[in-house]
N, C-alpha and C positions, 0 to 999 in steps of 0.2 A: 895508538897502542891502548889498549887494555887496561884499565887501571882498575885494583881493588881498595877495599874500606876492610881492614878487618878489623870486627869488633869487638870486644872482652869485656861483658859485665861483670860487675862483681860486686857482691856483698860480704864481707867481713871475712876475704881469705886473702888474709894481706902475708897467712906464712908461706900461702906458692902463687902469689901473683906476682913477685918479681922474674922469678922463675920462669914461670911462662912469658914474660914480657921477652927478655933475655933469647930464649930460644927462636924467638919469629925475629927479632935484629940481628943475631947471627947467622941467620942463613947469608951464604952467598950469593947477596944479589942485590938489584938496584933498586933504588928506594924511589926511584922514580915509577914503581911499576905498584907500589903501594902506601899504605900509610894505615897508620894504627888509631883506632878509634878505643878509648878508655871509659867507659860508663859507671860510677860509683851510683849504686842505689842504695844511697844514706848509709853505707857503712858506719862502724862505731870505734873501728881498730887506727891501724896506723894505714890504713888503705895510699891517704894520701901521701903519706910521707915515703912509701916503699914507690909512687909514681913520679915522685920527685928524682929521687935516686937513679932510677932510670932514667929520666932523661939528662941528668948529669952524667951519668956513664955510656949513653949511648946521643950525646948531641946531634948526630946526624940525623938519625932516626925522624921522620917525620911524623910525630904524637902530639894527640891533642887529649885532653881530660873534660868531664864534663859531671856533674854531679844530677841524675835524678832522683826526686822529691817524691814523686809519687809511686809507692813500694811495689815492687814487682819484677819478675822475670821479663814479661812480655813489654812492661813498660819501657823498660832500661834498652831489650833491645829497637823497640819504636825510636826512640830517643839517639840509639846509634845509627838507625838509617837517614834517621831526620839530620842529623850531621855530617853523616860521610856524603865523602863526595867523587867517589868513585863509583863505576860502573858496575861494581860487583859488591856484595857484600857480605863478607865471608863470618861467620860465627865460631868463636873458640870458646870453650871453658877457663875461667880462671885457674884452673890446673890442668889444662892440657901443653903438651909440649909437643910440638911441632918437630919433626924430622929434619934434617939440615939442607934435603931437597924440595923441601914443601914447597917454595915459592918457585923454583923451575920448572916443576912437576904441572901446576898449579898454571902457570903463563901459557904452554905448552898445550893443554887443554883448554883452553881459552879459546886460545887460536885456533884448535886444530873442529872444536866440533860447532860449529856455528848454529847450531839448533840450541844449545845449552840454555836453558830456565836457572836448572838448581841440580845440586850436587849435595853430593854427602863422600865423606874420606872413611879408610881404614882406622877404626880407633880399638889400639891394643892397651889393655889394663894394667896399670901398675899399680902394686900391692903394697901396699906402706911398710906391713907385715914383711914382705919377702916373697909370700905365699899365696895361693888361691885360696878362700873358703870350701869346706867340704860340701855345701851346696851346690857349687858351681857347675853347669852343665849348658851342652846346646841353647837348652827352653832358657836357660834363666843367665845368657850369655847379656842380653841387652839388658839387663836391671845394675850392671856396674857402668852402664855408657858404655860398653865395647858393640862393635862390628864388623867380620869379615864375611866377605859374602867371596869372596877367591882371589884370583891373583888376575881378572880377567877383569877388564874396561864393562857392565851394562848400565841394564834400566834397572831403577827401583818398580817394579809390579807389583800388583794387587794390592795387599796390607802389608809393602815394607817400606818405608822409608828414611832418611837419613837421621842422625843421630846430631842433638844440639850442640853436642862436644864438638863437631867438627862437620859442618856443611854452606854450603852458600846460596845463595838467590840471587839473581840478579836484578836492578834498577827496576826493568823494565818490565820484569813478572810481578814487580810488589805493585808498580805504578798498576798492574790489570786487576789485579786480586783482593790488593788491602793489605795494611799489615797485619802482626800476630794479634790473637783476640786478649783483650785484657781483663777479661772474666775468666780468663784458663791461663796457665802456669804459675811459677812456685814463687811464693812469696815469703818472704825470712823463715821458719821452718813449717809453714804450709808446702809439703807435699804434691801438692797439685802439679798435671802435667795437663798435654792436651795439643799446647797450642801450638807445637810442632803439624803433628798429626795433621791438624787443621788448615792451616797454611800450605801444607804439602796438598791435601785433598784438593783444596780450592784451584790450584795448578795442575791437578789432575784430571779434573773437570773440564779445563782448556786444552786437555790433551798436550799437556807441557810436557817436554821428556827433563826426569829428572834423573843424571848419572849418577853410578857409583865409580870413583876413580878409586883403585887398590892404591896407589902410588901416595896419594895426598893423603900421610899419614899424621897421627898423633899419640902419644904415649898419653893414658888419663891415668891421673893419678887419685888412685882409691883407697882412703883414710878407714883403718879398722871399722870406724862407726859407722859407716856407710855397708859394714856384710854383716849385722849383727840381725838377730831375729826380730829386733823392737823397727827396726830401721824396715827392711821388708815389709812389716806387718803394717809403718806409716806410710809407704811408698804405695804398697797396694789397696790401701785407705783413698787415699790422693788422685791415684789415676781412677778408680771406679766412682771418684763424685766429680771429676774432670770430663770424663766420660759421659755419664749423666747432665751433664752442664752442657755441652758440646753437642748432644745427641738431640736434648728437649729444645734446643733454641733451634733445630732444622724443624724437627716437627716429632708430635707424638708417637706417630710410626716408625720412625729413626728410632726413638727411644725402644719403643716394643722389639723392633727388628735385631736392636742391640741387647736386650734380656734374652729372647731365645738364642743366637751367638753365643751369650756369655752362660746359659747351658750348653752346649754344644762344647766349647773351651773345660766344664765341670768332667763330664766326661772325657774326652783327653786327656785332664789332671789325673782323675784316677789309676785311666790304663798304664800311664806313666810311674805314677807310684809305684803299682804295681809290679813291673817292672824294675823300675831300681831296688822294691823289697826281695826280688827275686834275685836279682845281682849285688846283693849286701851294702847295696848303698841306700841308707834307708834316709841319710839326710836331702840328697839329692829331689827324694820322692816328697820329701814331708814337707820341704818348703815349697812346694810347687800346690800343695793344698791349703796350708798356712796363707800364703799371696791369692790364691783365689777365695780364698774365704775372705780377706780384707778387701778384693774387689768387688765381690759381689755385694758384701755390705753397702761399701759407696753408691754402687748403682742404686740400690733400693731406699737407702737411711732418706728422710724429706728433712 
């Protein structure tokens, strides 16, 4: 049988990390088919004491805890592969909430497509608020962690791939590849993304087929300060020197090929604008300029 690692980093969100614990132990299902991997990267809060909790309320639960040292996204997750010891290893956010079929869903696709590398799930947004942002649109759907791509089983192609909040890789694509690069993603409130992207490529290069499963879903849960314009404007700070970081270490030409792209993307932003100026949604159009203007910075600032 099949066995997974799912892993949950986490830095200093100990108010929805029991939470999320809680939702992946209640599903109905056997614990023999996985087990939870906990990585604290130096949190400051009561991280540990909300891990505690949890395994007093859920003893069966098979959880292990693990503290790393050295700060970062990409590290925390190295550090949970390095420890699991399952065949698969599935990545959650510390606030996402898993659906109550996740782990059937999840088994069931396992089994069923034996080409499987890596996957990515449905991740629908929850609003702390209640509410959406009047921002909110198609283009600017992925900048809260959300993803639906339909109700239909495919391939991630071209420039899309799975979302951190909720995807997996398995053993034996990290053992081909490497793990995530640790000069890219986000470190205590560095912004920095990338090294999703990166990891996804590198399996793409092997011609790895990476699914999207609609069914292997998650509710993320997205905190007022995370839609605010200061927040956007550091996000697209973050990914344009991530970017830049990502690009110049393949080579110079990566980097050039990736400047004209990211004119190509300028133009877009504005037909777009456009567009929503014309259908009275002018917030819709103006963050979509506001974010490209903080990633073109990154690409360029030295």
């Amino acid at each position: 049988m099949i066995e997974v690692s799912i892993i949950i980093c986490t830095y200093n969100r100990d108010k929805y990390l029991y939470t999320a614990l809680q939702h992946v132990a209640e599903n109905d299902f056997s614990t023999d088919f996985y087990e939870i991997i906990l990585v604290n990267n130096n949190s400051t809060d009561t991280t540990e004491t909300e891990c505690e909790r949890f395994q007093r309320d859920y003893p069966r639960c098979r959880f292990r805890y693990f503290v790393e040292y050295n700060q970062g996204l990409s590290y925390a997750r190295n550090r949970g592969m390095e420890e699991a010891q399952g065949d698969f290893f599935v990545f959650l956010d510390d606030d996402s909430l898993v659906k109550s079929d996740y782990l059937t869903n999840l088994q069931a696709h396992l089994n069923k497509y034996s080409d499987l590398l890596a996957f990515g799930g449905k991740i629908e947004p929850l609003f702390e608020t209640g509410e959406a942002p009047k921002w909110l649109s198609k283009w600017t759907y992925s900048w809260v962690s959300a993803i639906d791509l339909g109700a239909k089983t495919c391939l991630f192609k071209g420039n899309k791939y799975p979302i951190g909040a909720n995807m997996g890789v398995s053993r034996k694509i990290v053992k081909a590849v490497g793990q995530f690069n640790t000069q890219l993603g986000r470190s205590k409130n560095n912004l920095m993304g990338g090294e999703e992207k990166d990891l996804f490529n590198r399996i793409k290069k092997l011609q790895g087929n990476i699914y999207y499963f609609p069914d292997i879903e998650v509710q993320h849960v997205i905190p007022e300060s995370r839609t605010t314009k200061e927040y956007i404007k550091r996000m697209g700070h973050g990914i344009g020197m991530s970017e830049k970081s990502r690009t110049m270490a393949i080579s110079k030409s990566t980097y050039l090929k990736r400047l004209f792209f990211e004119g190509v993307k300028w133009v877009g932003s504005w037909v777009f604008f456009l567009k929503y100026l014309l259908q009275f949604q002018p917030e819709k159009g103006g963050i979509l300029l506001l974010f490209r203007w903080q990633v073109s910075k990154g690409l360029i600032e030295k």
